[in-house]
Every structure is written in structure tokens, then in C-alpha cells.
MOPAC internal coordinates of N, CA, C and O (Angstrom, degrees):
PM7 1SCF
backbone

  N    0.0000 0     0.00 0     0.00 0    0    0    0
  C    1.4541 1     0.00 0     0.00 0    1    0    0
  C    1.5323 1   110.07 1     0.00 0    2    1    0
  O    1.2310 1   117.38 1   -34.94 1    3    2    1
  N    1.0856 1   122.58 1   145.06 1    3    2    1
  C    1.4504 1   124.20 1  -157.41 1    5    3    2
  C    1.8858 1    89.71 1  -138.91 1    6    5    3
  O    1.2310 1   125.32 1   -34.60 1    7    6    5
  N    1.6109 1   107.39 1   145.40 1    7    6    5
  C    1.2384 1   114.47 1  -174.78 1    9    7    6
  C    1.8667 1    98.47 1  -104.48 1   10    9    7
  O    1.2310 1   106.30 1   -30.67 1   11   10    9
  N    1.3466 1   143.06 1   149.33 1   11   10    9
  C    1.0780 1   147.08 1   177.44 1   13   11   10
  C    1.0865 1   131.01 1  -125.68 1   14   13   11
  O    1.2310 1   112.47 1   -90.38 1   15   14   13
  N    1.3200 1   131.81 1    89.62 1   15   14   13
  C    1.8396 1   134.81 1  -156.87 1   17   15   14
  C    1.6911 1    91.68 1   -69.44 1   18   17   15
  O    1.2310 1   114.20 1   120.68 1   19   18   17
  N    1.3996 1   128.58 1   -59.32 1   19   18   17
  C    1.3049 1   111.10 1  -178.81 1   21   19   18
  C    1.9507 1   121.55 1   -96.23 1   22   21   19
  O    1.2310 1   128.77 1   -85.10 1   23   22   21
  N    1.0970 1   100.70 1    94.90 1   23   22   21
  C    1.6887 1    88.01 1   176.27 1   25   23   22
  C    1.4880 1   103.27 1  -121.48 1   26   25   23
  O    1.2310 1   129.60 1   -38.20 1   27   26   25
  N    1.6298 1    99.09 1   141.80 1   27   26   25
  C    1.8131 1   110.11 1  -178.79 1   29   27   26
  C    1.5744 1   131.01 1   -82.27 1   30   29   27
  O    1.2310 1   115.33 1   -90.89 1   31   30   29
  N    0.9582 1   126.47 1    89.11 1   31   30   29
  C    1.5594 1   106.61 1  -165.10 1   33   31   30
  C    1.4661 1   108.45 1   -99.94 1   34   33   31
  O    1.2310 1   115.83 1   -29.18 1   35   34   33
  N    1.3453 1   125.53 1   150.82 1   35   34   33
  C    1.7147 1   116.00 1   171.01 1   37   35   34
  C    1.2815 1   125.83 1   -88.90 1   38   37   35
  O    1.2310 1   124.71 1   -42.87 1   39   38   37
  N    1.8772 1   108.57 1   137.13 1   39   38   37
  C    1.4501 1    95.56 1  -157.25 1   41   39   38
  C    1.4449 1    84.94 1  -133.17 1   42   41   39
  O    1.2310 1   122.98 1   -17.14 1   43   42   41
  N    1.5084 1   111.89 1   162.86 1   43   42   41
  C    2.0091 1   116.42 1  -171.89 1   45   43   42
  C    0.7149 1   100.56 1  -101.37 1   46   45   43
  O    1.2310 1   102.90 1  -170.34 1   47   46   45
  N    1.4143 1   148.98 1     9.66 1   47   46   45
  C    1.9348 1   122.79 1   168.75 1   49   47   46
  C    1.6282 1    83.47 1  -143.84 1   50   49   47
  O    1.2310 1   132.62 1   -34.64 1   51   50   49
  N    1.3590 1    93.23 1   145.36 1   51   50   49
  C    1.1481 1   107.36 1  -178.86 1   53   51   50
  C    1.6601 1   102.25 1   -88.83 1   54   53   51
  O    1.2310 1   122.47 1    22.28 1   55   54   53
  N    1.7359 1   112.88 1  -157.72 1   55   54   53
  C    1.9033 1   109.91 1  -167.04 1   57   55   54
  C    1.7406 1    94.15 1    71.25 1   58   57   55
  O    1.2310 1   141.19 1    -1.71 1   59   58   57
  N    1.4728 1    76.47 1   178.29 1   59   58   57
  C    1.8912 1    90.43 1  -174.02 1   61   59   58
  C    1.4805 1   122.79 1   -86.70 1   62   61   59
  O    1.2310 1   125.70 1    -4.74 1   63   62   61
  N    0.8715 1   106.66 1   175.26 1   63   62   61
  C    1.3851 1   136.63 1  -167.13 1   65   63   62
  C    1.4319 1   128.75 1  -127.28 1   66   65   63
  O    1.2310 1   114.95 1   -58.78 1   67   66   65
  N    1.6418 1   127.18 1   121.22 1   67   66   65
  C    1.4560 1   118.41 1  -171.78 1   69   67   66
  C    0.8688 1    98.25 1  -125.40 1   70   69   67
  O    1.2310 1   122.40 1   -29.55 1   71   70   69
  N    1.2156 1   113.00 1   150.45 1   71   70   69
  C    1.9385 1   127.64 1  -173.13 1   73   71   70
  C    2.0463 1    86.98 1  -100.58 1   74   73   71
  O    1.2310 1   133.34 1   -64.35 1   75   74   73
  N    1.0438 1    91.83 1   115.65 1   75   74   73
  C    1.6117 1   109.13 1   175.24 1   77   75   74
  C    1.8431 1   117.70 1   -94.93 1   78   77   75
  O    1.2310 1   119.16 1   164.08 1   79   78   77
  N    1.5813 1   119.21 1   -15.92 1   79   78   77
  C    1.2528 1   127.13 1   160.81 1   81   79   78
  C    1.8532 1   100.88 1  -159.26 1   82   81   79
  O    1.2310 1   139.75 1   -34.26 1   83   82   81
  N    1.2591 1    79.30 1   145.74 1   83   82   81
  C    1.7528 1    85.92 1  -177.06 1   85   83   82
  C    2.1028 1    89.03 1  -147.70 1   86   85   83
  O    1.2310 1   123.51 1   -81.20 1   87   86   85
  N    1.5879 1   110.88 1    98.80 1   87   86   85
  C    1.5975 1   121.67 1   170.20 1   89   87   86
  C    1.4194 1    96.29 1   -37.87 1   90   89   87
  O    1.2310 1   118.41 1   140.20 1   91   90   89
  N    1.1181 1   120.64 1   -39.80 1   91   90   89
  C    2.1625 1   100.85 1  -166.36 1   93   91   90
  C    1.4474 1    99.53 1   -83.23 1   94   93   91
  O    1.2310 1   112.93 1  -171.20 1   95   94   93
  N    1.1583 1   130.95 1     8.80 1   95   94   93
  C    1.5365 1   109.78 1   160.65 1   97   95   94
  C    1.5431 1   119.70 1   -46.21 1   98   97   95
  O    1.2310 1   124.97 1   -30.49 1   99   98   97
  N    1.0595 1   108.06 1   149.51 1   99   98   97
  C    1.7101 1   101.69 1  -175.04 1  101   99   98
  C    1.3321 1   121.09 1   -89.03 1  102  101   99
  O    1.2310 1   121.65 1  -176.64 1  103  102  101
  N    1.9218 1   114.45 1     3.36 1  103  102  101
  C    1.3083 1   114.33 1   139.63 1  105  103  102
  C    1.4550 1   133.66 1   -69.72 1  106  105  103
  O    1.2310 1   122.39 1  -170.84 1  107  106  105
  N    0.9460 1   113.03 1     9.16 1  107  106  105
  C    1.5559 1   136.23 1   176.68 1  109  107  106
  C    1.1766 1   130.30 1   -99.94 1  110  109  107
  O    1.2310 1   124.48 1   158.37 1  111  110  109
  N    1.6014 1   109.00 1   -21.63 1  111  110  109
  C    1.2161 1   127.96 1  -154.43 1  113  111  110
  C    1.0315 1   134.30 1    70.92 1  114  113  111
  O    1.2310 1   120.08 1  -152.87 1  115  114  113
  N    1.4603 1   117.45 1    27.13 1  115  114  113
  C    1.2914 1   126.75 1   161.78 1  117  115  114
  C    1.6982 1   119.77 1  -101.39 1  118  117  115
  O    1.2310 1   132.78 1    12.65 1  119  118  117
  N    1.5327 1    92.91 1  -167.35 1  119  118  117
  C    2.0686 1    98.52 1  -164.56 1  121  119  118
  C    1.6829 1    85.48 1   -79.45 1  122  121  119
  O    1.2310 1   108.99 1   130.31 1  123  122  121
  N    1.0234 1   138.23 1   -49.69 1  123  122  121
  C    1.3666 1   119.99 1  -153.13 1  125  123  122
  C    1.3392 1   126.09 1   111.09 1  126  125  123
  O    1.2310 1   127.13 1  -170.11 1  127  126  125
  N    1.3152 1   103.89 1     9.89 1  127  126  125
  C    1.7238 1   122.98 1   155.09 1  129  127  126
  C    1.1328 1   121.61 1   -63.72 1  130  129  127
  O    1.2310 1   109.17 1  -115.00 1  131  130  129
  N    1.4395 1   137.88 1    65.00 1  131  130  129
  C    1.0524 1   140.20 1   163.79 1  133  131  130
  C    1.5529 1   121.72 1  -108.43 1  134  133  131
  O    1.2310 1   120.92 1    -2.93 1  135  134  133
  N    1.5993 1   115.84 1   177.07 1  135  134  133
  C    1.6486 1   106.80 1   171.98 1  137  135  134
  C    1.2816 1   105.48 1  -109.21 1  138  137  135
  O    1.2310 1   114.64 1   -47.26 1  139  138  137
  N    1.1550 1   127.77 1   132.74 1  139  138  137
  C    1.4013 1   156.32 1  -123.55 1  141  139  138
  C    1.7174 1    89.36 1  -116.22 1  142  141  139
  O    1.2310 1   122.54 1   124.88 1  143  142  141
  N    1.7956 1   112.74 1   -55.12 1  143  142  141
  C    1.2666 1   114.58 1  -161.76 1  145  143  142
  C    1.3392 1   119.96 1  -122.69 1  146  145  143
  O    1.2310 1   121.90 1   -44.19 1  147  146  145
  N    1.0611 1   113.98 1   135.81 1  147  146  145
  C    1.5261 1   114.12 1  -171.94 1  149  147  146
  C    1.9999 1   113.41 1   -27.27 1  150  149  147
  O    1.2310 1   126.17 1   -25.98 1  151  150  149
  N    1.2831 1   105.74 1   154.02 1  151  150  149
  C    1.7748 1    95.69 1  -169.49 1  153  151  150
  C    1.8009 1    96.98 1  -106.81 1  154  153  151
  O    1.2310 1   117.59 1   -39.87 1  155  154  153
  N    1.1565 1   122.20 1   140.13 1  155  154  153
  C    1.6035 1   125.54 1  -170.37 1  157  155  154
  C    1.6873 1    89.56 1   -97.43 1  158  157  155
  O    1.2310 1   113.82 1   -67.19 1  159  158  157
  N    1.1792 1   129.31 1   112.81 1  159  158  157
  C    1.6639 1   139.50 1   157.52 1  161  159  158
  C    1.4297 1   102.49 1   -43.72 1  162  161  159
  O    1.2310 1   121.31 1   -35.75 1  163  162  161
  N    1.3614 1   115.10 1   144.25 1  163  162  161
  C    1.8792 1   118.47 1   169.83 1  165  163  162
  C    1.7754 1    87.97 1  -124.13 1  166  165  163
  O    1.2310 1   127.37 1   -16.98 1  167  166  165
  N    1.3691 1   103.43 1   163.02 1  167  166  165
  C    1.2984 1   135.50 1  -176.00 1  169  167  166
  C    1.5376 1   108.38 1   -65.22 1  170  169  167
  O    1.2310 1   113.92 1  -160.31 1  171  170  169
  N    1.1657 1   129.12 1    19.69 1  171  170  169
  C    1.9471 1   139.45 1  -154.18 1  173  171  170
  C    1.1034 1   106.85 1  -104.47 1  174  173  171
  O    1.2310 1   101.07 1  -106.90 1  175  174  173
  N    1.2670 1   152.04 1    73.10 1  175  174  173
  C    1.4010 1   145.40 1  -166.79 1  177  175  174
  C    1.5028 1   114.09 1   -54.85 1  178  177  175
  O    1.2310 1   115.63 1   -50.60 1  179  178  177
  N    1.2605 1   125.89 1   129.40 1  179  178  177
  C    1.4782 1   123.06 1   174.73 1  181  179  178
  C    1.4766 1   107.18 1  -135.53 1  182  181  179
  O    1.2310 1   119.90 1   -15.01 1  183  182  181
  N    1.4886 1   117.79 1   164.99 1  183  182  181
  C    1.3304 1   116.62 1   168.80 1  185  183  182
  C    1.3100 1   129.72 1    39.71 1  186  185  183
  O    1.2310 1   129.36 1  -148.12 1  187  186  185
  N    1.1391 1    99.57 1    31.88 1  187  186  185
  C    1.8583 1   107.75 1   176.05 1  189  187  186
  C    1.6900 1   109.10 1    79.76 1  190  189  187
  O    1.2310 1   116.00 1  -168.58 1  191  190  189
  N    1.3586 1   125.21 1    11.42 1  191  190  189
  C    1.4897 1   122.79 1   154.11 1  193  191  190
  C    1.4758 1   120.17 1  -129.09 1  194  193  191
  O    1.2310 1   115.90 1     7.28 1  195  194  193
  N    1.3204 1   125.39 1  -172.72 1  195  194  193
  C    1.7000 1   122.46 1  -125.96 1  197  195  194
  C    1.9625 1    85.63 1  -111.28 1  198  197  195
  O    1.2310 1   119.56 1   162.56 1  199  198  197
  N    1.1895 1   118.44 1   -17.44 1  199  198  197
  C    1.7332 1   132.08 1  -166.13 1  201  199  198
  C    1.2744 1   102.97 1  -117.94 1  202  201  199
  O    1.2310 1   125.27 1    -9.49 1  203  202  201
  N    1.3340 1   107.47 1   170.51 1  203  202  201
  C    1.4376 1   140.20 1   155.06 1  205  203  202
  C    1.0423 1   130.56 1  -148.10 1  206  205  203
  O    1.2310 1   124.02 1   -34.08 1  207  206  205
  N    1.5844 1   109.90 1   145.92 1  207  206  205
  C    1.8118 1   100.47 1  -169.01 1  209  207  206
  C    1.8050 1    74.53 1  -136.77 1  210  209  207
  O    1.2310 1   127.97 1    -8.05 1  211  210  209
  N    1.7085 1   102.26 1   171.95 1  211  210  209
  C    1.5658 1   103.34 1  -165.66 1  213  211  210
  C    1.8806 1    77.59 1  -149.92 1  214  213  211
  O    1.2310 1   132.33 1   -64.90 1  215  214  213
  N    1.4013 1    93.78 1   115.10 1  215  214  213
  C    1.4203 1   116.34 1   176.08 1  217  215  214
  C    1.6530 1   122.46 1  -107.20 1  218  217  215
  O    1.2310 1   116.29 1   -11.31 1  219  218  217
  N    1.1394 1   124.66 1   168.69 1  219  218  217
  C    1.3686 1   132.11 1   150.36 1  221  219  218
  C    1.2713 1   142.37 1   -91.76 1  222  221  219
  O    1.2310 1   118.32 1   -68.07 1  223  222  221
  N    1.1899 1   120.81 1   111.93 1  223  222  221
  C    1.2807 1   135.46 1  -133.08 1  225  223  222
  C    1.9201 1   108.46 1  -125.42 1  226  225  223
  O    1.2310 1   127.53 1   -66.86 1  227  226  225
  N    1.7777 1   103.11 1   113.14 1  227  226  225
  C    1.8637 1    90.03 1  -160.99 1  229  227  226
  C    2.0537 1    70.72 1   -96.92 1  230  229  227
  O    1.2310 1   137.59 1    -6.53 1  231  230  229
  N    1.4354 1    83.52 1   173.47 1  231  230  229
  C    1.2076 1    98.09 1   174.45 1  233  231  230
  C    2.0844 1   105.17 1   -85.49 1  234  233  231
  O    1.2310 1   129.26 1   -36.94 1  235  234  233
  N    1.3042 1    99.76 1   143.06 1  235  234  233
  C    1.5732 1   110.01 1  -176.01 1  237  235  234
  C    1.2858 1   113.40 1    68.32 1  238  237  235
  O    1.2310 1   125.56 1  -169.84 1  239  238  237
  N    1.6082 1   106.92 1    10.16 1  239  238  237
  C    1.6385 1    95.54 1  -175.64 1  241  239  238
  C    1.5992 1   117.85 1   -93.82 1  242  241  239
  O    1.2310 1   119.39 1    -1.37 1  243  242  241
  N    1.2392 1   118.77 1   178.63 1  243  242  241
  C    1.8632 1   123.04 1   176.47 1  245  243  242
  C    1.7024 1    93.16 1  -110.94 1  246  245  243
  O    1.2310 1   128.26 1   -39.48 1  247  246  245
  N    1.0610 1   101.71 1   140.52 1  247  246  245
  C    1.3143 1   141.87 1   163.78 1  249  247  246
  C    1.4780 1   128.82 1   -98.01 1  250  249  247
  O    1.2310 1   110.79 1   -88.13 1  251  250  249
  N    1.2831 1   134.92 1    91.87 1  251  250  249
  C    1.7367 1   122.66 1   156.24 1  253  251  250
  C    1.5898 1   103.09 1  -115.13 1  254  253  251
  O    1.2310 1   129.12 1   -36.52 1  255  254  253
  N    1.3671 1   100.04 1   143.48 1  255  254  253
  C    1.2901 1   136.65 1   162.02 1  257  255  254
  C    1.0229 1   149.18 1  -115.18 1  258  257  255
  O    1.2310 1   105.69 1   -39.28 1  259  258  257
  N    1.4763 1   144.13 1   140.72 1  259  258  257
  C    1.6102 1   115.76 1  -155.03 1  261  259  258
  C    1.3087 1    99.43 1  -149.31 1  262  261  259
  O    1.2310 1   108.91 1   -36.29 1  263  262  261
  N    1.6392 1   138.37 1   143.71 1  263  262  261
  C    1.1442 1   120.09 1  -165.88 1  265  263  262
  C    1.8100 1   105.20 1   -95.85 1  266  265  263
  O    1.2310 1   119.10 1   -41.28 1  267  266  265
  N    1.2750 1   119.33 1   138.72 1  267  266  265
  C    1.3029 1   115.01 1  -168.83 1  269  267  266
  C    1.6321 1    90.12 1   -93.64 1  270  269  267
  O    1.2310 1   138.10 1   -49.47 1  271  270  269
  N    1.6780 1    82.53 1   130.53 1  271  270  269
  C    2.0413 1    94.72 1   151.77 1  273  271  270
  C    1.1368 1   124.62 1  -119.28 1  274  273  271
  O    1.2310 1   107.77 1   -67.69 1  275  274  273
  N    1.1176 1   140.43 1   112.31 1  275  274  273
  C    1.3969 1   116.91 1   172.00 1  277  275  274
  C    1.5445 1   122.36 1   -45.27 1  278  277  275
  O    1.2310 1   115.28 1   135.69 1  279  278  277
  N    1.0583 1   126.55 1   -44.31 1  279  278  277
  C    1.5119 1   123.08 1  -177.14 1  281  279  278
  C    2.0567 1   113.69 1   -63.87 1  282  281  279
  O    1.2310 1   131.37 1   176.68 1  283  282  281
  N    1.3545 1    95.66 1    -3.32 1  283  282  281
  C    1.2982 1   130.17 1  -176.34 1  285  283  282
  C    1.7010 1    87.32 1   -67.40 1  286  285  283
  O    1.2310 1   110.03 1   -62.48 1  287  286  285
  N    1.5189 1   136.32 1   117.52 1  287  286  285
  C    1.5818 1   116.27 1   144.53 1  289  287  286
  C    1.8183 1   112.21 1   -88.11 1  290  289  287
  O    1.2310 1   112.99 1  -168.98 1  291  290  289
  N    1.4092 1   130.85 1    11.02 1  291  290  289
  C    1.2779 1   108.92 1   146.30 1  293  291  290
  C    1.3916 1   141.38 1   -99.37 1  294  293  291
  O    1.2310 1   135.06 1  -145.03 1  295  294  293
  N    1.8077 1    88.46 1    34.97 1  295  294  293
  C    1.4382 1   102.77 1  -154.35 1  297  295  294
  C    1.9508 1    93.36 1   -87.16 1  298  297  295
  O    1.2310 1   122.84 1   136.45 1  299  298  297
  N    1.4664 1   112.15 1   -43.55 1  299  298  297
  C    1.1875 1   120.68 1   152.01 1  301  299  298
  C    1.3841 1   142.78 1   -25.32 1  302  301  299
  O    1.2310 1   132.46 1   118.06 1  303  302  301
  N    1.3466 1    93.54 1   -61.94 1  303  302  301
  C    2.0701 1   105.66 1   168.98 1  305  303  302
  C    1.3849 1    81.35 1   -70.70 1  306  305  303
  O    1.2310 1   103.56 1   119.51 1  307  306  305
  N    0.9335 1   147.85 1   -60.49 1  307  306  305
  C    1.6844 1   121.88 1  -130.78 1  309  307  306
  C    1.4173 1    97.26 1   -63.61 1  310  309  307
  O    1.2310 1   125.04 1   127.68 1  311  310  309
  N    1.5376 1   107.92 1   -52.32 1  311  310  309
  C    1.8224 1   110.48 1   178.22 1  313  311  310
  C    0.9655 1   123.78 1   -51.49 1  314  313  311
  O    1.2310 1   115.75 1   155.58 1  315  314  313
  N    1.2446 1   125.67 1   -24.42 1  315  314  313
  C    1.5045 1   136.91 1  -172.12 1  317  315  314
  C    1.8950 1   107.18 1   -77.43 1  318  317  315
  O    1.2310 1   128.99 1   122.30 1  319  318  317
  N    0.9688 1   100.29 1   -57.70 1  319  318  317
  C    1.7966 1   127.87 1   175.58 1  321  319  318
  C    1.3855 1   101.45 1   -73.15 1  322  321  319
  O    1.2310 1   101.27 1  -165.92 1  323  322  321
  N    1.2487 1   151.70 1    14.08 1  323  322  321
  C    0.9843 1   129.39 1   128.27 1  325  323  322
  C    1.5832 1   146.72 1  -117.25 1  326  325  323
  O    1.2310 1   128.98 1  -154.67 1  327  326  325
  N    1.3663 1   100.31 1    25.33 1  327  326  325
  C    1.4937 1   107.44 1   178.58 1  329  327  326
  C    1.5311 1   100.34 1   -76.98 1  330  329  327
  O    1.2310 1   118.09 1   -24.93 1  331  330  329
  N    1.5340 1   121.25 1   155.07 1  331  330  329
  C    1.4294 1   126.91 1  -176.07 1  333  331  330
  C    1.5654 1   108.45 1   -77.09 1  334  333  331
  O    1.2310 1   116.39 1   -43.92 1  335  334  333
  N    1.2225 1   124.46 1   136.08 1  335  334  333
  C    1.5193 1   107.72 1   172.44 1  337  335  334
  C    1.7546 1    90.52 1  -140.78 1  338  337  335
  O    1.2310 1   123.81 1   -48.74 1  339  338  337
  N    1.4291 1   110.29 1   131.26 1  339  338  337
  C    1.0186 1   112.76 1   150.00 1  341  339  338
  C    1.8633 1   152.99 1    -3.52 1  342  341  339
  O    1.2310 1   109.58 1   -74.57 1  343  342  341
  N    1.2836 1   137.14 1   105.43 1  343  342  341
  C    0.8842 1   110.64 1  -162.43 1  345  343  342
  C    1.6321 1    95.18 1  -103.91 1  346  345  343
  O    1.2310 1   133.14 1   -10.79 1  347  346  345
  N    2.1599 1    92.21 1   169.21 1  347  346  345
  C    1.8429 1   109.91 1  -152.66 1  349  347  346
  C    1.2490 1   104.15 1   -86.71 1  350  349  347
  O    1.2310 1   112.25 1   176.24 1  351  350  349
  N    1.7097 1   132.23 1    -3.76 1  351  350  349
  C    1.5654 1    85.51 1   172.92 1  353  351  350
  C    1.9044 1    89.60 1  -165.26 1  354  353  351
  O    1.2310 1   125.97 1   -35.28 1  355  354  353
  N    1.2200 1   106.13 1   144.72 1  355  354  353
  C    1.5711 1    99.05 1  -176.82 1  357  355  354
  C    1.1260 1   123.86 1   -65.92 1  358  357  355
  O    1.2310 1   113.21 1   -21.64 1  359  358  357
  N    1.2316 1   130.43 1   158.36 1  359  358  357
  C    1.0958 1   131.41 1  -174.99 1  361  359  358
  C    1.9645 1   110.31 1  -130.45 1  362  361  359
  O    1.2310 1   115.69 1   -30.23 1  363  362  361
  N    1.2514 1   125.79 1   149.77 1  363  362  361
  C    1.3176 1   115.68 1   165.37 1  365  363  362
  C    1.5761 1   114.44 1  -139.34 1  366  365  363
  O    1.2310 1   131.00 1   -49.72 1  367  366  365
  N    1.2082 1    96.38 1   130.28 1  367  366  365
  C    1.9871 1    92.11 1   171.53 1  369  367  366
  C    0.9862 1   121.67 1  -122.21 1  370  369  367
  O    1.2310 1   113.39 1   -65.02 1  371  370  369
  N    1.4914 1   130.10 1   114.98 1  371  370  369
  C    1.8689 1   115.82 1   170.47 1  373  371  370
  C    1.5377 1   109.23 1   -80.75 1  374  373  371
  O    1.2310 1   115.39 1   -65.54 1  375  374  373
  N    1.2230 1   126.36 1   114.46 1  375  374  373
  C    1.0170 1   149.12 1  -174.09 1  377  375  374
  C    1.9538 1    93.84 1   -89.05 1  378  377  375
  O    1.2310 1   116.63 1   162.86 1  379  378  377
  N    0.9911 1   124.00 1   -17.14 1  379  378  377
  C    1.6984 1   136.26 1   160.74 1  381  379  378
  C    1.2399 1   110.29 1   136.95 1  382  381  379
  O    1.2310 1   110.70 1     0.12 1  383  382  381
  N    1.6737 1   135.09 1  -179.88 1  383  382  381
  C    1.0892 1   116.00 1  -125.16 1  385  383  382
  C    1.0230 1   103.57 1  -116.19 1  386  385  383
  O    1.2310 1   120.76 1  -151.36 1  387  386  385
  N    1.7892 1   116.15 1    28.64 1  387  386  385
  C    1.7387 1   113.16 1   156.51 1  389  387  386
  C    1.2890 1    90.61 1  -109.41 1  390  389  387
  O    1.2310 1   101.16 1   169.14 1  391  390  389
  N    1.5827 1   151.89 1   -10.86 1  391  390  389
  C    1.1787 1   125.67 1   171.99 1  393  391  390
  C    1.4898 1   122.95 1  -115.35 1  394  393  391
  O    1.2310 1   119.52 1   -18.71 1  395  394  393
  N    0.9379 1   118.53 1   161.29 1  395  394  393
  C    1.7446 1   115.79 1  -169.94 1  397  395  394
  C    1.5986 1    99.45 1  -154.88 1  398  397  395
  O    1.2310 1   121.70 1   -67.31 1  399  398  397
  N    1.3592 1   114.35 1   112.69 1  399  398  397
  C    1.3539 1   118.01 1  -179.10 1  401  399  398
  C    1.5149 1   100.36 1  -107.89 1  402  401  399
  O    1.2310 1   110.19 1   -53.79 1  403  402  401
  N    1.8742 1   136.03 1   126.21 1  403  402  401
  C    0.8298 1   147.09 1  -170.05 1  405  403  402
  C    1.2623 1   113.69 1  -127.21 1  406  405  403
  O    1.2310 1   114.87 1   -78.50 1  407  406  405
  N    1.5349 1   127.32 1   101.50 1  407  406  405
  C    1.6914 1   107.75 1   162.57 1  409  407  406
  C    1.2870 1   114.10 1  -131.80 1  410  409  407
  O    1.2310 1   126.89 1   -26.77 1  411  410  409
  N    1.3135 1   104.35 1   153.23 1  411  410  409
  C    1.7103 1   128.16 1  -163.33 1  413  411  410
  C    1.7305 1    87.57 1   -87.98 1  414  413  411
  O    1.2310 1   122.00 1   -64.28 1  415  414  413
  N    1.2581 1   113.77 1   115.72 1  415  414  413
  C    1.5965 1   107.54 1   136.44 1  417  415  414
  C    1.3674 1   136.94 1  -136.30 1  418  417  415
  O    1.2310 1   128.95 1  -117.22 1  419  418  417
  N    1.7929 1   100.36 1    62.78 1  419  418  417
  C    1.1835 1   123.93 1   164.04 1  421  419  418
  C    1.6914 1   114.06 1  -115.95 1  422  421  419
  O    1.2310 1   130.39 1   160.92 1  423  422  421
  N    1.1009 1    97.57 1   -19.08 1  423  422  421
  C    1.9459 1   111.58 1  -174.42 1  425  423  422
  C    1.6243 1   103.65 1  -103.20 1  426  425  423
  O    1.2310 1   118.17 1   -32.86 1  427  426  425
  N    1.0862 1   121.09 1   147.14 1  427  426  425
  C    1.5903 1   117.48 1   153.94 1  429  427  426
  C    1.8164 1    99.24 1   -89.90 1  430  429  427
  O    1.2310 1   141.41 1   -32.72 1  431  430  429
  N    1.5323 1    76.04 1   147.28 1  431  430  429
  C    1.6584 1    76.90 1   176.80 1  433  431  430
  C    1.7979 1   121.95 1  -108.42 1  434  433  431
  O    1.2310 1   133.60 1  -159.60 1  435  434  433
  N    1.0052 1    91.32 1    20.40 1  435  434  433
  C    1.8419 1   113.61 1   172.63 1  437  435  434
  C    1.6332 1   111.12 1   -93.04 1  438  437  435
  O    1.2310 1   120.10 1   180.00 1  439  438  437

């Protein structure tokens, strides 16, 4: 599996683009290869649509994206609802005694 700082995907409306979940966040347990900033579409047609946006791409990871409008009012919540925040209280489960699933949700783990 190979990780990819520039990969092209084709997207139908041009303007930007926000990555609304990206699995390699390192609240996830991932490295932390994600895109940080909204993605600006260019005029390049690929893959059967009229744009392109060029993302970062971990290997095995999920991707959503959402096209921002301003004239959009869920363009707001969406930004709002996705910054990472910490979760309130730990939790532990022995699932048996080769596995042990542990998560902190008092710490961020980024």
C-alpha cells in the first residue's frame, strides 16, 4: 500500500472542497495524512467530470468530501462539526486475554 501526497480525482462543480472525514486522522489511529484545507477545483476534466481537485491519499484510508458553497447554509454546520475534539471519558474493554481495546476520551490523541 503506498501513501500519495498528490492524487487527482474528478469532481462536478468546480470552487472548493472540504474533506469532512479523512480515517488517517490520528484520532483514528492513523499517521495524520490528511488535507487540512479546503481543495480549490481547476478547469481539467478527469474521470468522466468537468474538475479536478488533487488530494492526499493514506493508503486503506476513507475519504469524504463535500463541495463548499457559500450560498450553501450547511456550508457552516459542516465546518463547525468537523473539527476533532476530544472524547470525555475513558473507556476499557477486554474483549479476552489476547485482545484489549482501550480508548482515552479525555486526551486527544493527535
Amino acid at each position: 500500500p503506498n501513501f500519495y501526497s498528490y492524487y487527482d480525482i474528478g469532481v462536478p462543480f468546480d470552487g472548493e472542497w472540504a474533506e469532512i472525514f479523512n480515517s488517517d486522522k490520528a484520532i483514528y489511529g492513523g499517521l495524520n495524512q490528511f488535507n487540512g484545507i479546503p481543495l480549490k477545483a481547476t478547469n481539467n476534466p478527469l474521470q468522466g467530470q468537468p474538475f479536478r481537485i488533487t488530494i492526499r491519499l493514506a493508503p486503506f484510508g476513507a475519504l469524504f468530501l463535500t463541495h463548499v458553497d457559500a450560498n450553501n447554509r450547511d456550508t457552516k454546520e459542516i465546518k463547525e462539526n468537523t473539527t476533532a475534539k476530544p472524547a470525555e471519558e475513558t473507556v476499557e474493554v477486554n474483549l479476552n486475554k489476547d485482545v484489549k481495546i482501550i480508548t482515552n476520551k479525555n486526551r486527544s490523541m493527535s
